[in-house]
C-alpha positions as CSV (number, residue, x, y, z in Angstrom):
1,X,0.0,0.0,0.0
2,X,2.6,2.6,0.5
3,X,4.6,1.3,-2.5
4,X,1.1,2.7,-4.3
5,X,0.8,5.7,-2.3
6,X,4.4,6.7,-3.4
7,X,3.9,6.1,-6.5
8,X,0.7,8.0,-7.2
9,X,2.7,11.2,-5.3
10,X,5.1,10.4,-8.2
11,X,2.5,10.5,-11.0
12,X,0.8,13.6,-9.8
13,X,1.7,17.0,-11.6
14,X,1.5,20.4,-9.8
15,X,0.0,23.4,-11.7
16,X,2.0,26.0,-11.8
17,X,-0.3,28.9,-11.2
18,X,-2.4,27.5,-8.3
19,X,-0.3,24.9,-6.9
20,X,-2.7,22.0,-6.8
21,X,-2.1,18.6,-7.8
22,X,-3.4,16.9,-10.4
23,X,-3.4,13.5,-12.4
24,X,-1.5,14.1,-15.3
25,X,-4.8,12.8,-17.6
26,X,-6.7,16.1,-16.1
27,X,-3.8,18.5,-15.6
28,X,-4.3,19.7,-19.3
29,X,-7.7,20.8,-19.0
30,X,-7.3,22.1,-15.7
31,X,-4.6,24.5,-17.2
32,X,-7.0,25.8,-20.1
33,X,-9.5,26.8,-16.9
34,X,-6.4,28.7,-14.6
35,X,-4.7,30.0,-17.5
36,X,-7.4,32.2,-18.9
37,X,-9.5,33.2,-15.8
38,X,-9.3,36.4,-15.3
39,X,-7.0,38.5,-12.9
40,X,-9.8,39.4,-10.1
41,X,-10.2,35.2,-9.4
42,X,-8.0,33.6,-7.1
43,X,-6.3,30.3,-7.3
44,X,-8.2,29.2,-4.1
45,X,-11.8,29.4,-5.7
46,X,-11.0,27.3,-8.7
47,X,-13.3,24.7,-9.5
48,X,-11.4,21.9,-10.6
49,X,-14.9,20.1,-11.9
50,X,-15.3,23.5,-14.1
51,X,-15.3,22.2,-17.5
52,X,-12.5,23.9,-20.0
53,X,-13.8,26.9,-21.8
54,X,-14.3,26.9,-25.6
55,X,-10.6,28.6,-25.9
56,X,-7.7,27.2,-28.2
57,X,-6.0,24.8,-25.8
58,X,-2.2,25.2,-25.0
59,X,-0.9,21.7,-25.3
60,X,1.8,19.8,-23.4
61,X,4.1,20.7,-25.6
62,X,4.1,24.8,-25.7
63,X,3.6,24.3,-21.8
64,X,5.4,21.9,-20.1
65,X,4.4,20.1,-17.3
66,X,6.0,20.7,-14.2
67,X,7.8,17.4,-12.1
68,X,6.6,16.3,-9.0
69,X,10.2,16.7,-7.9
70,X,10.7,20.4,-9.2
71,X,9.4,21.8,-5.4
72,X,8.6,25.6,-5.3
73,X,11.7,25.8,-3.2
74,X,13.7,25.3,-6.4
75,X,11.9,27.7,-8.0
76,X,12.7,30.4,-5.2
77,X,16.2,29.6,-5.9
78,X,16.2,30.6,-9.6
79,X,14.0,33.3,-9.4
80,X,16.2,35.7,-10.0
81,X,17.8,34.6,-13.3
82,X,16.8,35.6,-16.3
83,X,14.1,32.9,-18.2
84,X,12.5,33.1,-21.5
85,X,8.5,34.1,-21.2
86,X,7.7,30.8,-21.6
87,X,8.9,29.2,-18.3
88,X,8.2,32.2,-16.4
89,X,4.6,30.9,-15.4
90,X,6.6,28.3,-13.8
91,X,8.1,30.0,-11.1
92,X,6.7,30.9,-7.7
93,X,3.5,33.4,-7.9
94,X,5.3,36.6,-5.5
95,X,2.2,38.4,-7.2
96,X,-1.4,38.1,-9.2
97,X,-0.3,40.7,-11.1
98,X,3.0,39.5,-12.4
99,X,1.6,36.2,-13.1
100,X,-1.3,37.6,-14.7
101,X,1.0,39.8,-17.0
102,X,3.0,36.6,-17.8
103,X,0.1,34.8,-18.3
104,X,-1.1,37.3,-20.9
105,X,2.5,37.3,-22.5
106,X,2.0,34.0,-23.1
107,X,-0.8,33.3,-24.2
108,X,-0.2,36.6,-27.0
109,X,2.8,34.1,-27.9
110,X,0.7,31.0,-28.6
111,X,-2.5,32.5,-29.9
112,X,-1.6,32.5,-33.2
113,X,0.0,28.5,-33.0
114,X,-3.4,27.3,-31.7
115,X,-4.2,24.2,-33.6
116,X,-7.1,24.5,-36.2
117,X,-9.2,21.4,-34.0
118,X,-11.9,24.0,-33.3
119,X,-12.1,27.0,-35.9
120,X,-14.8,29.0,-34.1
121,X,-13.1,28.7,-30.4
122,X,-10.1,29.9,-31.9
123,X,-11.4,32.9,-34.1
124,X,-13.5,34.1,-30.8
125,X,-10.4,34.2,-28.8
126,X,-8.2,36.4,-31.7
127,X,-11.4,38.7,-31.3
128,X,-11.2,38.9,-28.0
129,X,-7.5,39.6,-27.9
130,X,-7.1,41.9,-31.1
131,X,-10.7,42.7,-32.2
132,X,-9.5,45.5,-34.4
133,X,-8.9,44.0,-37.9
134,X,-5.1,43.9,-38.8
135,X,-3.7,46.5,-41.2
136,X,-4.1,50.2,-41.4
137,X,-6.2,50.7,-38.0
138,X,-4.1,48.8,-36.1
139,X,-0.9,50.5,-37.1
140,X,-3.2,53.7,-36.2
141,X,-4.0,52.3,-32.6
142,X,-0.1,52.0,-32.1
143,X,0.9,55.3,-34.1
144,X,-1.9,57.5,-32.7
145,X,-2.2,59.2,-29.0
146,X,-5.6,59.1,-26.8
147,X,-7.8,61.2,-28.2
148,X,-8.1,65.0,-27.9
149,X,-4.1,64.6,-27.8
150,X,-1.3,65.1,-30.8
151,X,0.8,62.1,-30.7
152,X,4.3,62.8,-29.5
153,X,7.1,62.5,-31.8
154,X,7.3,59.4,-33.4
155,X,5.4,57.9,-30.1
156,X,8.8,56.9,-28.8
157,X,10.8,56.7,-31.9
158,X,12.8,59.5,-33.2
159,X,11.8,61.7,-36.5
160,X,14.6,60.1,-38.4
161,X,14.0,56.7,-37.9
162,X,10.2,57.6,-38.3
163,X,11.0,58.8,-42.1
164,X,13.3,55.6,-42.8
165,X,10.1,53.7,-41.8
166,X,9.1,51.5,-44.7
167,X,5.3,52.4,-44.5
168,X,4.2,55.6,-46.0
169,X,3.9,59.0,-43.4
170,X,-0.1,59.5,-44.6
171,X,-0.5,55.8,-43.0
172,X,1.7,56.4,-39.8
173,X,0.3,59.3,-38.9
174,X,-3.5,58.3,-39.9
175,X,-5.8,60.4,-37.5
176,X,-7.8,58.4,-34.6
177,X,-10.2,61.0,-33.3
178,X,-12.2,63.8,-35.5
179,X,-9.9,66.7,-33.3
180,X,-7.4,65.6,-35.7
181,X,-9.3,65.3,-38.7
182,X,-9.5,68.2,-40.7
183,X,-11.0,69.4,-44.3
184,X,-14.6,68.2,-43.9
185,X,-16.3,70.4,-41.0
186,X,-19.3,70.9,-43.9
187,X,-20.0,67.1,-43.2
188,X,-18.8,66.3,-39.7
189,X,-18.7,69.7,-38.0
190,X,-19.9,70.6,-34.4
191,X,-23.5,71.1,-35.4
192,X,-24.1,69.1,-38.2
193,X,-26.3,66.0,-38.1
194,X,-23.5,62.9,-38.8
195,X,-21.3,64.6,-35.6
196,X,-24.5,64.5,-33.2
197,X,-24.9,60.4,-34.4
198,X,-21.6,59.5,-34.1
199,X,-21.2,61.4,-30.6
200,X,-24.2,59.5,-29.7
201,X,-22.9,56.1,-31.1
202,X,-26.0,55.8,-33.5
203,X,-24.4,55.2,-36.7
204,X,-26.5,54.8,-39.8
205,X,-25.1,53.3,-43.0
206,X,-23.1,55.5,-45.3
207,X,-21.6,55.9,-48.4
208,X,-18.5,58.4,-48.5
209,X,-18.3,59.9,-51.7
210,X,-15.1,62.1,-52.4
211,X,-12.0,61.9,-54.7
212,X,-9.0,60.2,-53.8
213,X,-7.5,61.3,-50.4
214,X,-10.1,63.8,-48.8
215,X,-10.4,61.6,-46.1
216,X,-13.3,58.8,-46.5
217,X,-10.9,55.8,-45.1
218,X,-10.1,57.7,-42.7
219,X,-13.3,58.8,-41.4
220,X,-14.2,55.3,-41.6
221,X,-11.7,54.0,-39.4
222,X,-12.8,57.4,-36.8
223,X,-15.7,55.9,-36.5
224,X,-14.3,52.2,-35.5
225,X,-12.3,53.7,-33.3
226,X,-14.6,55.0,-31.4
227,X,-16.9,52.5,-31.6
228,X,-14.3,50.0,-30.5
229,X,-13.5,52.2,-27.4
230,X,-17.2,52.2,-26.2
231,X,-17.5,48.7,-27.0
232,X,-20.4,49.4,-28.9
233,X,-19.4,47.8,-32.3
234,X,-16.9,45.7,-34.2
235,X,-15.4,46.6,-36.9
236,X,-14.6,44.6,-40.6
237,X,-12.4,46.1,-43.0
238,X,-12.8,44.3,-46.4
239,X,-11.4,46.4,-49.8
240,X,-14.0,45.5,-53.1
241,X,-10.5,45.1,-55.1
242,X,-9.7,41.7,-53.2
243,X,-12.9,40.5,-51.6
244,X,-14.6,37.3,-53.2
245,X,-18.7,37.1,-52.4
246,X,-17.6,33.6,-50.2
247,X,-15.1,36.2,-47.5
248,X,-18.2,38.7,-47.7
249,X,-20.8,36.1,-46.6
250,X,-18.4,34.7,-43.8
251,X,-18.1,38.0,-42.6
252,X,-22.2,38.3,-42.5
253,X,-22.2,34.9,-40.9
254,X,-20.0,36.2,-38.0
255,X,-22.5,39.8,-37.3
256,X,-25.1,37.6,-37.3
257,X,-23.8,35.4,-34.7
258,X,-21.9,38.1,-32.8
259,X,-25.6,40.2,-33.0
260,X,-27.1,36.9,-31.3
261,X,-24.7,35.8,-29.0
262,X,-23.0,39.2,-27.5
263,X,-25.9,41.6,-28.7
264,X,-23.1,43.8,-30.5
265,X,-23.0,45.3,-33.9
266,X,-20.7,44.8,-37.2
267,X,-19.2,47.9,-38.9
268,X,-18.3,46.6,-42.2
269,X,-16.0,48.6,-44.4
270,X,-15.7,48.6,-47.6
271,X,-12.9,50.1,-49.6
272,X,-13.3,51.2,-53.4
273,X,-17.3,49.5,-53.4
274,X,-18.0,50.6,-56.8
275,X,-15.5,47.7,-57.5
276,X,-18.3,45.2,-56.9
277,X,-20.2,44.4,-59.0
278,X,-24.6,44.5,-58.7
279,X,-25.2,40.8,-57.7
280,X,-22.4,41.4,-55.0
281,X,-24.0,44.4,-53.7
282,X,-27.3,42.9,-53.6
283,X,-25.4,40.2,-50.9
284,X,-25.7,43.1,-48.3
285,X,-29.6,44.2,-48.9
286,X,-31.6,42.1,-46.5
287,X,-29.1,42.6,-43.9
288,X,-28.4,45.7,-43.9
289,X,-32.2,46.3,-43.8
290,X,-32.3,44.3,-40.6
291,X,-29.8,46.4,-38.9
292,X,-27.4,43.0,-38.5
293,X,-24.5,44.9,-40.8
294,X,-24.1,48.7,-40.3
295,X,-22.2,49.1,-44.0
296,X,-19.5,51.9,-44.6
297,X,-18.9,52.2,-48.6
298,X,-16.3,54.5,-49.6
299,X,-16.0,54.8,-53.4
300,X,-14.5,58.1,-55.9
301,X,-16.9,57.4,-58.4
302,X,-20.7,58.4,-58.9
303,X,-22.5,56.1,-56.2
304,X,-25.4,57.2,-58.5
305,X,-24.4,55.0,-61.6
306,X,-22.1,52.9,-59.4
307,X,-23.9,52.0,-56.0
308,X,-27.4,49.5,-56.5
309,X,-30.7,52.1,-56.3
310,X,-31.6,49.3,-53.7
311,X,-28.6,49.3,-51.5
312,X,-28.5,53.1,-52.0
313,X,-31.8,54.0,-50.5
314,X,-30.5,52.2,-47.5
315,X,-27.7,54.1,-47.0
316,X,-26.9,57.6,-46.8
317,X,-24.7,59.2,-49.3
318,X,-22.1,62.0,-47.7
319,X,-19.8,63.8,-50.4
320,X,-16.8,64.7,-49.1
321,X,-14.9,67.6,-51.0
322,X,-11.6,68.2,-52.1
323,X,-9.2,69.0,-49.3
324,X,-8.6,72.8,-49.3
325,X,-5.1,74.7,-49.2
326,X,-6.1,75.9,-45.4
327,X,-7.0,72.2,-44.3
328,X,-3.9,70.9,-46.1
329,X,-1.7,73.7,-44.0
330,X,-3.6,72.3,-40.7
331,X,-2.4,68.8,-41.7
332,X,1.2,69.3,-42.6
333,X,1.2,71.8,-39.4
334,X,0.0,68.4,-37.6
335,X,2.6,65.9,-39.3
336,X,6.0,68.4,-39.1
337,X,4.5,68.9,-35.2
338,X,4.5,65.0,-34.7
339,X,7.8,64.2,-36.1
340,X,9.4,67.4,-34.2
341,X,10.7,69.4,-37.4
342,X,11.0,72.8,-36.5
343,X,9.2,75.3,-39.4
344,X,11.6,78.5,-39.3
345,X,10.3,81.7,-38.3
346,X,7.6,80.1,-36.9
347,X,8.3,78.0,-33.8
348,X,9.6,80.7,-31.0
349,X,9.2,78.5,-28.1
350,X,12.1,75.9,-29.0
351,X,14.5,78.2,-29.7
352,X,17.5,76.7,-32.3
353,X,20.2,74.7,-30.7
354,X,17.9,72.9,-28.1
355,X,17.2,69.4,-29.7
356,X,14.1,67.6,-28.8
357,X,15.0,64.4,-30.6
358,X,18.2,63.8,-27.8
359,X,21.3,61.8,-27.9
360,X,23.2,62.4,-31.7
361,X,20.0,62.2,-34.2
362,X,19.9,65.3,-36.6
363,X,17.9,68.4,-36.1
364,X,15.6,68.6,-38.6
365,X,14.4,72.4,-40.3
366,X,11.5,73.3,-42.6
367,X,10.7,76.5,-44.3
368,X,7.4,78.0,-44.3
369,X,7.6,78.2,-48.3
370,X,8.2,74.8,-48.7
371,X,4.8,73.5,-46.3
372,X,3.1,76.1,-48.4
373,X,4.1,74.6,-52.3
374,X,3.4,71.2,-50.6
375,X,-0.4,72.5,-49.6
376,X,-0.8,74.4,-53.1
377,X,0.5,71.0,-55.5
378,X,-1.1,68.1,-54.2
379,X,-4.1,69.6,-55.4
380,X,-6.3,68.8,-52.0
381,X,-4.6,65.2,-51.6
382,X,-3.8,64.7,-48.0
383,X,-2.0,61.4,-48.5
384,X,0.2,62.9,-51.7
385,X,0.8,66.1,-49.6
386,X,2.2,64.2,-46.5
387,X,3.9,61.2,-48.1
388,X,5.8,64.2,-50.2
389,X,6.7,65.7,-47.2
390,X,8.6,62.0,-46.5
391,X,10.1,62.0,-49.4
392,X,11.7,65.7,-49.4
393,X,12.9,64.4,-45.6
394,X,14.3,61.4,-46.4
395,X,15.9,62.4,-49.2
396,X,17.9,65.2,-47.4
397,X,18.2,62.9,-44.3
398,X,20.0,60.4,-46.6
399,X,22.4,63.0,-48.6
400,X,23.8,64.0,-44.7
401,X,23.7,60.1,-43.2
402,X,27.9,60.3,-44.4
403,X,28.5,63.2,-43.0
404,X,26.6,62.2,-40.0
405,X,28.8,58.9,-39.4
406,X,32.1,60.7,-39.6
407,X,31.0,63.6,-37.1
408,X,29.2,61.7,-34.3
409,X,30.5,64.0,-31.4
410,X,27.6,66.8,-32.0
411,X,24.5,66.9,-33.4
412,X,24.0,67.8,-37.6
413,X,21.2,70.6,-38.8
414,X,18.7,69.2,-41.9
415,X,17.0,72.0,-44.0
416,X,14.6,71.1,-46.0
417,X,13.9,74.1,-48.8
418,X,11.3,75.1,-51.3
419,X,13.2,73.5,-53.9
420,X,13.5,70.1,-52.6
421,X,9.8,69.8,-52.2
422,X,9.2,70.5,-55.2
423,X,11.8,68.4,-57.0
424,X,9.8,65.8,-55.4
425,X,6.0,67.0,-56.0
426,X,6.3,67.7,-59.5
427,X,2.5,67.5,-60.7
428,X,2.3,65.2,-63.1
429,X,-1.2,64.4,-63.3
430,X,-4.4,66.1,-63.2
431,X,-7.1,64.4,-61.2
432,X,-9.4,63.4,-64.0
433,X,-11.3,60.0,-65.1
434,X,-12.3,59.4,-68.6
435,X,-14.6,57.8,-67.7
436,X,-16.0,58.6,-64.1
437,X,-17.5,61.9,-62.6
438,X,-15.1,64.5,-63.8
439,X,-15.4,63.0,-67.3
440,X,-18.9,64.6,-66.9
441,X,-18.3,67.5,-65.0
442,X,-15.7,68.9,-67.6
443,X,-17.4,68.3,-70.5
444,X,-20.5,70.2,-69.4
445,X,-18.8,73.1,-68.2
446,X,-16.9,73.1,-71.5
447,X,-20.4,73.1,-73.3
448,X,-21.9,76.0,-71.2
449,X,-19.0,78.2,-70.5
450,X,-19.1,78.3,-74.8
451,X,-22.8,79.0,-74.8
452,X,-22.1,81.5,-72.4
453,X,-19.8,83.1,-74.5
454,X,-16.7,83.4,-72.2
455,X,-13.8,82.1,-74.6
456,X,-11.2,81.6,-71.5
457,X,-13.5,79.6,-69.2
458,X,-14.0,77.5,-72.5
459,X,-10.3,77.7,-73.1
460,X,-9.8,76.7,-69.4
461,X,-12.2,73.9,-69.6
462,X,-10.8,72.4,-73.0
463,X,-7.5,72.5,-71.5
464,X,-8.3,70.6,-67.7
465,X,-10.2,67.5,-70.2
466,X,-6.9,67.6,-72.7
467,X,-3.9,67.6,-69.9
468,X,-5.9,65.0,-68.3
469,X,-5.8,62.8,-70.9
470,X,-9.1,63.0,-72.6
471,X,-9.7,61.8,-76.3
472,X,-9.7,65.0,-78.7
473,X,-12.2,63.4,-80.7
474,X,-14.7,63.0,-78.2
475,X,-14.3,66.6,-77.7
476,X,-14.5,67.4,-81.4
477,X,-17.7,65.6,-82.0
478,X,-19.0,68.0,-79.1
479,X,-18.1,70.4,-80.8
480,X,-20.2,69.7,-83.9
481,X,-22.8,69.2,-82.1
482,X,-22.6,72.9,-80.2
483,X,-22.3,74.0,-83.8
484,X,-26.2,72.9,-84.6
485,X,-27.7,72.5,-80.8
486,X,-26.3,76.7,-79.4
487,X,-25.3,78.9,-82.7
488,X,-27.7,76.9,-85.4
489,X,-28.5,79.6,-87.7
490,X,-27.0,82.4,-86.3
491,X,-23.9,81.3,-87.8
492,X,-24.2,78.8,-90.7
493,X,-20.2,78.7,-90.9
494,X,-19.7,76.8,-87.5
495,X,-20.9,73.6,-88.3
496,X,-18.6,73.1,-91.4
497,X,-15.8,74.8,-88.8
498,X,-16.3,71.9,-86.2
499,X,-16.6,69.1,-88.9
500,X,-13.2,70.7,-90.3
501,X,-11.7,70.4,-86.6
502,X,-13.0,67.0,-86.6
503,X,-11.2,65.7,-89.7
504,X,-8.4,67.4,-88.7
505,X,-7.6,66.0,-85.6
506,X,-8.2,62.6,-87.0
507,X,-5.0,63.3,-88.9
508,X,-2.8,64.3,-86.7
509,X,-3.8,63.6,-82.8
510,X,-2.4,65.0,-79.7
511,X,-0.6,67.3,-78.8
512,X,-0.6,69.0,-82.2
513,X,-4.5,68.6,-82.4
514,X,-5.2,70.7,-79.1
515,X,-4.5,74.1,-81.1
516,X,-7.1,73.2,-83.7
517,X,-9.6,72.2,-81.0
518,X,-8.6,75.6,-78.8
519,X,-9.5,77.5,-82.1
520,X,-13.0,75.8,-82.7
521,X,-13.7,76.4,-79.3
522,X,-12.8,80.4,-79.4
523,X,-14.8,80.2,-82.6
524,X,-17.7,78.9,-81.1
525,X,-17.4,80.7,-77.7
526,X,-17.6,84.1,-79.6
527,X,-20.3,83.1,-82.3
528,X,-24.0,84.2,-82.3
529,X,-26.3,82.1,-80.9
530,X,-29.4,80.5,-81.7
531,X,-31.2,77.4,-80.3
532,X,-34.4,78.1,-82.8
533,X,-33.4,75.0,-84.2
534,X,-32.6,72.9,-81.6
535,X,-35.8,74.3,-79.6
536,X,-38.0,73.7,-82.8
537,X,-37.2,69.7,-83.4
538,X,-37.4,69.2,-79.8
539,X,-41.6,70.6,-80.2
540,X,-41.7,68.3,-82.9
541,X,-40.4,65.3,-80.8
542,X,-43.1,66.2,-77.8
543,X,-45.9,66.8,-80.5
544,X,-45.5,63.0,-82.0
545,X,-44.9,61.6,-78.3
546,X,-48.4,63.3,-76.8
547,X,-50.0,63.1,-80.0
548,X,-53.4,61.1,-78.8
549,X,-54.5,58.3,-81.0
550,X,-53.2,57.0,-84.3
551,X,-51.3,59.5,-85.9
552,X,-52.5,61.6,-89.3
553,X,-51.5,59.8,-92.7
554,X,-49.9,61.6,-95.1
555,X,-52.1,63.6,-97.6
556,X,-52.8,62.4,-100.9
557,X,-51.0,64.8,-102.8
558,X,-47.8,64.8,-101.2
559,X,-47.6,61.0,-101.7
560,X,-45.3,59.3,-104.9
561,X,-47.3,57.6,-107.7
562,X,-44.9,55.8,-109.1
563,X,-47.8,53.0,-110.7
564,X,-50.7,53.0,-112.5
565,X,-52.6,51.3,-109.4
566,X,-51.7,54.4,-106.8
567,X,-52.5,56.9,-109.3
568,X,-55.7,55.5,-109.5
569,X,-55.9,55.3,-105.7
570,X,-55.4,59.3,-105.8
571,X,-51.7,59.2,-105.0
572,X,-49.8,62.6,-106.0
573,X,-53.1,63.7,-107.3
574,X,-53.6,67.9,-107.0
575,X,-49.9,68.1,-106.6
576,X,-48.3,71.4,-107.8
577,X,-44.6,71.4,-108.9
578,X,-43.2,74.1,-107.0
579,X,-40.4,74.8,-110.2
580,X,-43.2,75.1,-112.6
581,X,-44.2,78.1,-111.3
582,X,-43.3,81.6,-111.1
583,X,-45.1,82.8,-107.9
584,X,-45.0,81.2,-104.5
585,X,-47.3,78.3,-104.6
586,X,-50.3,77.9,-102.2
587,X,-50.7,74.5,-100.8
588,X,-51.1,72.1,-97.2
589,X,-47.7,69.9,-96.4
590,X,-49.2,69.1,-93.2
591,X,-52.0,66.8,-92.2
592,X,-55.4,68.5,-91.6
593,X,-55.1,67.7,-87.6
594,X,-51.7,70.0,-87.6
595,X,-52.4,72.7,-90.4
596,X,-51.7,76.7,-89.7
597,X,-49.3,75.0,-86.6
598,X,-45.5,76.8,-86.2
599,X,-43.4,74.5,-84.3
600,X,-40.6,77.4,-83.5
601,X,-43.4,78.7,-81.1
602,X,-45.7,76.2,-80.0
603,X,-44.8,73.7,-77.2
604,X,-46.4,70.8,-76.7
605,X,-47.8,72.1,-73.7
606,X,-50.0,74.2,-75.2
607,X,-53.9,73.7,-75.3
């Protein structure tokens, strides 16, 4: 009998956070239930009958199980050398709170070696422990101070290794609060409506309208932010560029069951969601209509032509405009505060020689002029403006690294000048889409600055659609039909003038081409005008559409005879050749219903 009690004492396992014994059959499970209770329970209220929780287990192997013979004396011995995280749990518990921060350490290590035996445990846990979707809002989280606060430089690092950072500046310094998010106070501002909801955590479903980088990820990720913070709402990011219809319905799978089991709502985001196409956009309809999915679309193109009419009238539109030069000012003012580059002339209260970066890292200098070209080229882009302002950094960052190495004893000065910025922001594009909103937008203010007679705004017009790359001969065939549709008969000579412009651009193509389409338009821009024409055919177009029963035949006598049989039936019949006579001839060309009607006056909405 005590051959068998000694053995069992052999057999037995100690856990090394509440010091029990166990078999070593049941020491596993026991582990899954002491390991991930929470810091406030102690080890003396564990119920070892509790079964495990639905958690990824950590297995024999990642923790290993502590010898009978290893007695917390041992472990008192070797407390003070240094062990790697993962035997750390093993040694005596002086505190809850240091085991509790060990605990957490390792279980962050193992989290993402879990085996796949129970997909959903496993997936509820990574929520749990990161519910923040990786990639640019986590990198916010860890880039971006509390709110109401501007992050300090480089949140720990210093501006120069900030700049040599591989990821671009727009993304590391990615607002987290809307005191930091400027440009837009027409949409979110202190008294409009969309502030007062997201203040009061009530978010509807939105589509953010704007052109590329006025902010509409950004705001997005605001408003996960703060969601996350109140515990409110998850949030998905998905991008419409590399989503499948399979990852969007597993994402609905999980807000329906997160709705169910933890009563919380899913903020789904969608990047670029004029990318999907209409039976993918009808996947979100019945449940975004039921409030399961609260769906953030952020798109640059027309959400008119590019958004479902269904999924749209479930969602509210905001457009977001064009960053202005102030706004831009107020985010560069933000991003050269952040990384602690001094503007000069400007920053009085750190006068020069004092170095806020410390130790041997460079002092960094900006002029004023060069923020300013950096506001006034990246034509209301926040993410061009500030990734720029990298670029002009690191390239002067990079020219004094040498000089840097060999004089390590004091501190070097960087200036970064007008002219470096703008050897970097050289504008080589102008933000137009041949086929998306400012495809439109151009070519009717083309159109109508012509009819209005002003030849520059025509000129000015012609020029934005050209530079951007339009077609010429898209423009050209506009312009032959401004030459009937807005100066008509006022000036017979323009249509043959825009057919000629036509041809000749045809011929030759850009860039040569754009003189002989500036001239057609300053031709047509200072031309009479007359829409008689154009107003007249468009009377006869509503007269035949409301015309009430069948409509007239054709008299009799303007009908051709051309046999025997339709001269006898009357055809041509009281005819009068109009050559054959000397004086203007008096005869009906119209039915009898329409006769003594003048389609230059009349409108179809006269009685």
């Amino acid at each position: 009998m005590a051959n068998e009690k000694t053995s069992t004492a052999l057999e037995s396992v100690q856990c090394p956070v509440c010091f029990k014994d166990f078999e070593p059959t049941t020491i596993n499970g026991h582990l899954d239930v002491c390991l991930l209770r929470g810091v406030d329970s102690s080890p003396s209220t564990t119920d070892d009958s509790e079964p495990p929780l639905k958690k990824p287990r950590i297995n024999a192997e990642a923790v290993p199980a502590r010898p009978s013979w290893a007695s917390p004396g041992v472990n008192k011995a070797v407390a003070g050398t240094p062990t790697p995280a993962m035997f750390s749990l093993f040694q005596t518990n002086k505190s809850k709170v240091s085991v509790q921060s060990e605990r957490s350490g390792l279980l962050n290590t193992k989290q993402g070696a879990a085996t796949s035996d129970s997909k959903g445990a496993q997936r509820s846990v990574l929520n749990e422990a990161e519910p923040a979707p990786a990639g640019r809002d986590t990198l916010k989280s860890q880039t971006s101070a509390s709110s109401g606060q501007t992050p300090k430089t480089a949140h720990g690092l210093s501006s120069r290794t900030l700049l040599t950072m591989d990821k671009p500046l727009a993304e590391i310094l990615r607002p987290n609060n809307l005191e930091e998010y400027f440009g837009q106070s027409k949409v979110i501002g202190q008294q409009t409506l969309l502030r007062s909801l997201l203040d009061s955590q009530e978010i509807p479903s939105l589509i953010l309208w704007g052109p590329p980088g006025c902010g509409k990820t950004t705001l997005a990720h605001i408003i996960a932010s703060t969601s996350k913070k109140n515990g409110t709402a998850r949030f998905v990011n998905l991008s419409a560029t590399s989503t499948s219809t399979n990852e969007v319905r597993e994402v609905i799978k999980q807000a329906q069951n997160e709705l169910r089991l933890c009563k919380r709502k899913t903020i789904l985001f969608i990047d670029e969601i004029h990318r999907f196409n209409k039976s993918q956009q009808d996947t979100f309809l019945p449940h975004v209509e039921c409030g399961t999915l609260t769906l953030i679309g952020a798109t640059t193109e027309n959400p008119s032509f590019q958004v479902n009419a269904a999924l749209l009238s479930r969602c509210r539109v905001l457009v977001l405009d064009k960053l202005s030069v102030e706004a831009m000012g107020s985010i560069l003012d933000r991003a050269v505060a952040t990384l602690g580059i001094r503007v000069l002339g400007r920053d009085p209260a750190n006068p020069k020689g004092q170095d806020q970066t410390g130790g041997h890292e460079p002092k960094i200098y900006i002029e004023q002029k060069a923020l300013d070209t950096i506001a006034y080229l990246c034509d209301g882009d926040a993410r061009t403006g500030l990734n720029s302002l990298q670029l002009a950094v690191q390239a002067q960052v990079s020219l004094t690294q040498p000089n840097l190495l060999a004089q390590s004893s004091s501190p070097q000065e960087i200036l970064v000048k007008e002219d470096h910025v703008k050897e970097g922001l050289q504008r080589s594009h102008i933000l137009y889409d041949k086929a998306g909103e400012e495809h439109y937008n151009c070519i009717s203010a083309l159109h109508k600055s012509m009819r209005g007679s002003h030849e520059n705004a025509s000129l000015y017009w012609l020029g934005r659609m050209l530079e951007g790359g339009e077609d010429p001969l898209y423009v050209a065939r506009r312009l032959v039909r401004f030459a009937s549709e807005d100066v008509g008969m006022a000036d017979p000579f323009a249509l043959p003038q825009a057919v000629s412009a036509f041809q000749a651009c045809h011929f030759i193509g850009m860039p040569e081409c754009e003189v002989i389409l500036a001239q057609c338009v300053v031709y047509m821009a200072r031309a009479p005008k007359s829409v008689a024409i154009y107003k007249a055919y468009g009377n006869v177009k509503g007269c035949l559409r409301n015309h009430k029963g069948p409509l007239p035949p054709v008299p009799l006598h303007l009908r051709n005879a051309p046999t025997r049989l339709m001269k006898q039936l009357g055809y041509a019949k009281g005819y009068k050749y109009n050559p054959a006579f000397s004086d203007p001839v008096e005869q009906e060309y119209l039915p009898k219903e329409l006769q003594g009607i003048d389609f230059f006056t009349w409108t179809p909405s006269d009685p």
